[in-house]
Gaussian input, Z-matrix of N, CA and C with variables (Angstrom, degrees):
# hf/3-21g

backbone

0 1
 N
 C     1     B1
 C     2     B2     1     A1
 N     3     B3     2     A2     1     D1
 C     4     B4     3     A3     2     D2
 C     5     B5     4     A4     3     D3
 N     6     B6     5     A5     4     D4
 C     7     B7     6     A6     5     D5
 C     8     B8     7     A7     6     D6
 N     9     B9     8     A8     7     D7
 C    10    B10     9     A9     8     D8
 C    11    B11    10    A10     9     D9
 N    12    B12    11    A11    10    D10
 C    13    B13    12    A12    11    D11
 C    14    B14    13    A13    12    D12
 N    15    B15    14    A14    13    D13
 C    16    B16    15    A15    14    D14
 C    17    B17    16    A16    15    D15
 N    18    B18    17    A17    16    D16
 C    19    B19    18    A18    17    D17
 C    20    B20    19    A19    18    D18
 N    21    B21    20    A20    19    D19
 C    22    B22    21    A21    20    D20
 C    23    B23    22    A22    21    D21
 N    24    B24    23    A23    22    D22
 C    25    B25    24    A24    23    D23
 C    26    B26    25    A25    24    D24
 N    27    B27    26    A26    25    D25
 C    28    B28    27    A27    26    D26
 C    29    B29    28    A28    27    D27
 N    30    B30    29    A29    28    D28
 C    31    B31    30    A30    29    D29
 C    32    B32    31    A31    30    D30
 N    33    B33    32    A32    31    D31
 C    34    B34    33    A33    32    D32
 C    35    B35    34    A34    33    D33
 N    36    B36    35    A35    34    D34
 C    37    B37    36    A36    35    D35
 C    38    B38    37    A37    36    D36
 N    39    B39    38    A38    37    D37
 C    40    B40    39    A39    38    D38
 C    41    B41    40    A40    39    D39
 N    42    B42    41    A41    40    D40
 C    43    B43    42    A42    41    D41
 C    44    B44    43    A43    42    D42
 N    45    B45    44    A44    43    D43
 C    46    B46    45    A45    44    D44
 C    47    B47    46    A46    45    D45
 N    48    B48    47    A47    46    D46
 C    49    B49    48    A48    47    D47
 C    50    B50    49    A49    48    D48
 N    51    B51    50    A50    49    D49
 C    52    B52    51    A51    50    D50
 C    53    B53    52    A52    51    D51
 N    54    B54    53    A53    52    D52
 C    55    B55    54    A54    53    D53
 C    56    B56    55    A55    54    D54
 N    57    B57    56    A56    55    D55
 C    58    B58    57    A57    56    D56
 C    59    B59    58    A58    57    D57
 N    60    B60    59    A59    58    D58
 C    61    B61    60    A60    59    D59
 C    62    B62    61    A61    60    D60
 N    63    B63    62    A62    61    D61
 C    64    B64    63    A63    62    D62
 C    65    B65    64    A64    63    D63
 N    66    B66    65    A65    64    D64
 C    67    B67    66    A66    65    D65
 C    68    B68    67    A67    66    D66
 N    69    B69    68    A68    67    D67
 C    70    B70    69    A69    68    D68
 C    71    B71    70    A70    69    D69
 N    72    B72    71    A71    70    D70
 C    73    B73    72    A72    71    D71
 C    74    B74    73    A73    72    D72
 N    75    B75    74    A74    73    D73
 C    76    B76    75    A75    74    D74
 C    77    B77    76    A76    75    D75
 N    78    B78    77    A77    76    D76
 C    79    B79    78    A78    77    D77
 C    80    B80    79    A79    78    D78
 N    81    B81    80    A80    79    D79
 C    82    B82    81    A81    80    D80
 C    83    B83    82    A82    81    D81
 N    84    B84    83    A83    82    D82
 C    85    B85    84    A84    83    D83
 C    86    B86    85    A85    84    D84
 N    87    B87    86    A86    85    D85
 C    88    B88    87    A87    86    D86
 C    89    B89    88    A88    87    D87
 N    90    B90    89    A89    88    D88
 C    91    B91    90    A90    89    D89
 C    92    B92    91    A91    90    D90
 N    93    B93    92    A92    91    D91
 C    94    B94    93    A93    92    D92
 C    95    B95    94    A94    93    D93
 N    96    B96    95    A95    94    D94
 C    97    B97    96    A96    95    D95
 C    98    B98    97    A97    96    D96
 N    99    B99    98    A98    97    D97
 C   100   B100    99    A99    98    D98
 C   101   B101   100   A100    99    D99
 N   102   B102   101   A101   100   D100
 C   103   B103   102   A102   101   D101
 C   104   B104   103   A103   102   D102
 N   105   B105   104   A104   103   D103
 C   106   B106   105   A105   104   D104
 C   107   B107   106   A106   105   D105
 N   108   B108   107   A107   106   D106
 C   109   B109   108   A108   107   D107
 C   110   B110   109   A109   108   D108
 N   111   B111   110   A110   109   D109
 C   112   B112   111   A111   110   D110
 C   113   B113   112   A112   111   D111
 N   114   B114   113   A113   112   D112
 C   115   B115   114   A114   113   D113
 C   116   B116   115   A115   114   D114
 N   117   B117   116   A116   115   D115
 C   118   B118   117   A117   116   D116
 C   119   B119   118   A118   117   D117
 N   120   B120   119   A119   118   D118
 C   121   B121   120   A120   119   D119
 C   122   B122   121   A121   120   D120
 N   123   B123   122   A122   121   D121
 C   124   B124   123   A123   122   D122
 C   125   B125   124   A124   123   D123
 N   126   B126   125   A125   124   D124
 C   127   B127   126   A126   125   D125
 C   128   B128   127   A127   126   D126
 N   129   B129   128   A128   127   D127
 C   130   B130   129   A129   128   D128
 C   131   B131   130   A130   129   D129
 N   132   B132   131   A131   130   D130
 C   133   B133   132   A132   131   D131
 C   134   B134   133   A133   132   D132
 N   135   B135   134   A134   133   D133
 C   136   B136   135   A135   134   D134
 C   137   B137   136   A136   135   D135
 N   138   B138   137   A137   136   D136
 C   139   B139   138   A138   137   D137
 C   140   B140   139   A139   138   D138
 N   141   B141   140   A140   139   D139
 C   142   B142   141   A141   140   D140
 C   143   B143   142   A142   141   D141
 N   144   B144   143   A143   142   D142
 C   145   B145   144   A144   143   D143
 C   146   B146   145   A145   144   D144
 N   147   B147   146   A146   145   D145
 C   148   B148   147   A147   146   D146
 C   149   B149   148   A148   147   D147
 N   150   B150   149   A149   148   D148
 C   151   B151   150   A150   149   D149
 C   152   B152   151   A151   150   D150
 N   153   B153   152   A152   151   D151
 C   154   B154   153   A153   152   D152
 C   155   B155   154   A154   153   D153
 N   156   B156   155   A155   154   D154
 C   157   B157   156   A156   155   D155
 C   158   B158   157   A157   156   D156
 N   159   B159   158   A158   157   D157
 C   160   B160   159   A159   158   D158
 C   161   B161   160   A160   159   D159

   B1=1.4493
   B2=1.5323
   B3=1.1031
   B4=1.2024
   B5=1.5310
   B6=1.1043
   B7=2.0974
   B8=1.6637
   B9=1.4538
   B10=1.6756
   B11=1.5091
   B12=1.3387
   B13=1.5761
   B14=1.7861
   B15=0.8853
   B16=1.3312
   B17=1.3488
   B18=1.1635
   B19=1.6912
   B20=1.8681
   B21=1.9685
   B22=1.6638
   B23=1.6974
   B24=1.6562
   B25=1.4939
   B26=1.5489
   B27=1.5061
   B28=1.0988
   B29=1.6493
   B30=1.3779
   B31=1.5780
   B32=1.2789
   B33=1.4429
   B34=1.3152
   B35=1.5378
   B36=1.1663
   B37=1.2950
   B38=1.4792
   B39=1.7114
   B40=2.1113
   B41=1.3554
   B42=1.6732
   B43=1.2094
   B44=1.4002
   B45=1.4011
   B46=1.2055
   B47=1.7224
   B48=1.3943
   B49=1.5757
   B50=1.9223
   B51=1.5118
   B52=1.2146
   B53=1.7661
   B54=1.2832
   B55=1.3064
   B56=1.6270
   B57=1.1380
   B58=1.1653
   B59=2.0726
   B60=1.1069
   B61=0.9989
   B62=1.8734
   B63=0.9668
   B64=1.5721
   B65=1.5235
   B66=1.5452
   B67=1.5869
   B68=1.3381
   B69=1.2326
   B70=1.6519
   B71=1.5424
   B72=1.8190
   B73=2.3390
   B74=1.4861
   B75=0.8844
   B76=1.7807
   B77=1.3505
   B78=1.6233
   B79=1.9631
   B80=1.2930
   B81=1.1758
   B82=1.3659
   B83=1.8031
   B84=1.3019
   B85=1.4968
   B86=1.7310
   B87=1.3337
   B88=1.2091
   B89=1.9030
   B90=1.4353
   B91=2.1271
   B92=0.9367
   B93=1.5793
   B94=1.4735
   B95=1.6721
   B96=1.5352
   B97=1.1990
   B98=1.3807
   B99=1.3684
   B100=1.6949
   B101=1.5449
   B102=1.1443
   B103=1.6091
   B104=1.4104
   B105=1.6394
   B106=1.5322
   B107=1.5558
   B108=1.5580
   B109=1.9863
   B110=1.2918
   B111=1.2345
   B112=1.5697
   B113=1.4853
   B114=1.6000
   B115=1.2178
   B116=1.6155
   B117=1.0619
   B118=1.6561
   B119=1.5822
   B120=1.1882
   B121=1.3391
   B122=1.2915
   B123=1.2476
   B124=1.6733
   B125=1.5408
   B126=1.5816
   B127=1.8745
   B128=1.4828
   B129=1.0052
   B130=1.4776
   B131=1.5729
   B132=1.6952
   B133=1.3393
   B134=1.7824
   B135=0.9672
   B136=1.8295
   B137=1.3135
   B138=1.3180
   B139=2.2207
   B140=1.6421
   B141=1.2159
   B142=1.6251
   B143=1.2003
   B144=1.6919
   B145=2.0252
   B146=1.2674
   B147=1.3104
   B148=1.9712
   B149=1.8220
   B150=1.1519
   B151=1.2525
   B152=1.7978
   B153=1.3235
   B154=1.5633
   B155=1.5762
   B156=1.7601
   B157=1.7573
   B158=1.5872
   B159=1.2258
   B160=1.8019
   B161=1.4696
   A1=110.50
   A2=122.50
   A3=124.18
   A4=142.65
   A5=102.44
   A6=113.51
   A7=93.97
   A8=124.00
   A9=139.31
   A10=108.02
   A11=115.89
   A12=142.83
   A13=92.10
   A14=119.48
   A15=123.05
   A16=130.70
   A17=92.55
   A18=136.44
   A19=106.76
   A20=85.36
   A21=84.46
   A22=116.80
   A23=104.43
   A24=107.24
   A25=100.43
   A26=119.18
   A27=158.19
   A28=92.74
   A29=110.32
   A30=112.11
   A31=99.30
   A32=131.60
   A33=140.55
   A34=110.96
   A35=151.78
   A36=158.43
   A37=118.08
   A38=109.61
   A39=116.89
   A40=97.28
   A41=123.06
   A42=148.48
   A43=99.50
   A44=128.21
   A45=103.58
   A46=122.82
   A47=101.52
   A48=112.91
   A49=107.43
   A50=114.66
   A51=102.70
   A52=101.32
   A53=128.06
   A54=126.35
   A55=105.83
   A56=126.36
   A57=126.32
   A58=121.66
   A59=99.55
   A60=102.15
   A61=113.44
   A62=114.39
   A63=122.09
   A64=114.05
   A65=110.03
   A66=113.63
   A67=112.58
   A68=100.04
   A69=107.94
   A70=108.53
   A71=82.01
   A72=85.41
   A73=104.42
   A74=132.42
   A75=118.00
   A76=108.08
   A77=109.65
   A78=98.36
   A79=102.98
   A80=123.81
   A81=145.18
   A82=113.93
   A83=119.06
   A84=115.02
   A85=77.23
   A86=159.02
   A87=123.48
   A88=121.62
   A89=90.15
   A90=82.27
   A91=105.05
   A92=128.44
   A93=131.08
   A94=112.99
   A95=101.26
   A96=113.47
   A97=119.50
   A98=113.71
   A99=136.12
   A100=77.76
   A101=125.07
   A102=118.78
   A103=134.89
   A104=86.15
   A105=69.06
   A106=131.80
   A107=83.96
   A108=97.68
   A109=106.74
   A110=136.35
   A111=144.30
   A112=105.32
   A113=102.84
   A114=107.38
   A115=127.94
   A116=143.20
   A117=147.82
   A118=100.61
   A119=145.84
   A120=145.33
   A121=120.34
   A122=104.72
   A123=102.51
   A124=120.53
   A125=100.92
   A126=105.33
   A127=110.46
   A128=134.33
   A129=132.02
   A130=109.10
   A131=122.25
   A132=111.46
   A133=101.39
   A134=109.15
   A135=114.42
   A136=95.73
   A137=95.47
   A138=108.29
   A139=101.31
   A140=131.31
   A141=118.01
   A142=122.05
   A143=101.93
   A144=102.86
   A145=84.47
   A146=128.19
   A147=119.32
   A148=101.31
   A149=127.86
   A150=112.53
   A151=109.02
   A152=111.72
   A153=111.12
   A154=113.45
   A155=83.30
   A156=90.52
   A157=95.96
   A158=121.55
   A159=135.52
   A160=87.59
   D1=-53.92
   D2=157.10
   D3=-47.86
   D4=-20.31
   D5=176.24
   D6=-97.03
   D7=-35.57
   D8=156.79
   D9=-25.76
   D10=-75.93
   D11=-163.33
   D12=-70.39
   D13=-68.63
   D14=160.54
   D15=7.71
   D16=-105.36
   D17=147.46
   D18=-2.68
   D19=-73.80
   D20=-165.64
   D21=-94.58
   D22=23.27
   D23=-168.14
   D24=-105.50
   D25=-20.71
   D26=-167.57
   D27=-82.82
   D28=-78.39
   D29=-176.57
   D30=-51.91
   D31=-93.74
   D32=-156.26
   D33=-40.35
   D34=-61.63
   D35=150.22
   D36=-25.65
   D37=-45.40
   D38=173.12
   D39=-49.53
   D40=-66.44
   D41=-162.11
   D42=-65.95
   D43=-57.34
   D44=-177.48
   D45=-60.79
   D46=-44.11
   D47=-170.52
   D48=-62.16
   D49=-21.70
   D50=178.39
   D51=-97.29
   D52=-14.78
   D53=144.20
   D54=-36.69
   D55=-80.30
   D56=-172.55
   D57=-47.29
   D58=-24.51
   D59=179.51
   D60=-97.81
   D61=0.32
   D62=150.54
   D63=-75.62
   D64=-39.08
   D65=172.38
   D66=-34.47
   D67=-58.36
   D68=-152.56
   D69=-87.90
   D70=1.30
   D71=-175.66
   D72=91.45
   D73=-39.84
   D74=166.21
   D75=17.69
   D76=136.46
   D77=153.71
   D78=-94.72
   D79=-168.41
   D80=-171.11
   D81=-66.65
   D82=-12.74
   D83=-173.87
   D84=-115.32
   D85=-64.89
   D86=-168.75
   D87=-74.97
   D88=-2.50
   D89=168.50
   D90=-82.20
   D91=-12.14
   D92=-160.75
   D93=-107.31
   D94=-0.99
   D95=170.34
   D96=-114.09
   D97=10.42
   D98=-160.89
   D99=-118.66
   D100=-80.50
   D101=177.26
   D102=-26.52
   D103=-37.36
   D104=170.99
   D105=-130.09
   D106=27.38
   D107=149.83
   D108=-86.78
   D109=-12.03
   D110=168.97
   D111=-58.81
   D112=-76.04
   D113=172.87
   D114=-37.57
   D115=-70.39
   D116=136.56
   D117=-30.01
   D118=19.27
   D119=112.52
   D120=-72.40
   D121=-52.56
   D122=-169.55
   D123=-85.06
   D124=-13.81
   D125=153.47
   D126=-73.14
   D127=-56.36
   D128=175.44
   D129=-39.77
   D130=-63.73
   D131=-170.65
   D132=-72.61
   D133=-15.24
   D134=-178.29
   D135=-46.65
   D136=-57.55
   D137=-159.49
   D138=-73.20
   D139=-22.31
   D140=175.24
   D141=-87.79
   D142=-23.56
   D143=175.31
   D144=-72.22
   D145=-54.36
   D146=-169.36
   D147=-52.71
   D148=-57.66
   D149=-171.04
   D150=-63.73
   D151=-22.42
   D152=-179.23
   D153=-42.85
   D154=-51.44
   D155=-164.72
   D156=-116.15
   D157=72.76
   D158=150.81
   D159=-81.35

């Protein structure tokens, strides 16, 4: 459940945050650096919905 939560908090959040960084026009080395403060977002909230439901 936890490598689960992970996994898709990680995807959904990379993708969104480098979504976001096309918004604003970004090139490709700052969407790619927007992604992946997303990502290390979406592992962090990954691991508390997983600890929610232990």
């Amino acid at each position: 459940m936890n490598k689960a939560c992970i996994l898709a908090g990680t995807t959904v959040f990379g993708y969104a945050f480098w979504y976001l960084g096309e918004l604003f026009g970004f090139e490709f080395f700052g969407c790619f650096l927007l992604s992946s403060i997303g990502s290390i977002a979406g592992v962090w909230l990954g691991w508390r919905v997983a600890q929610h439901f232990k």
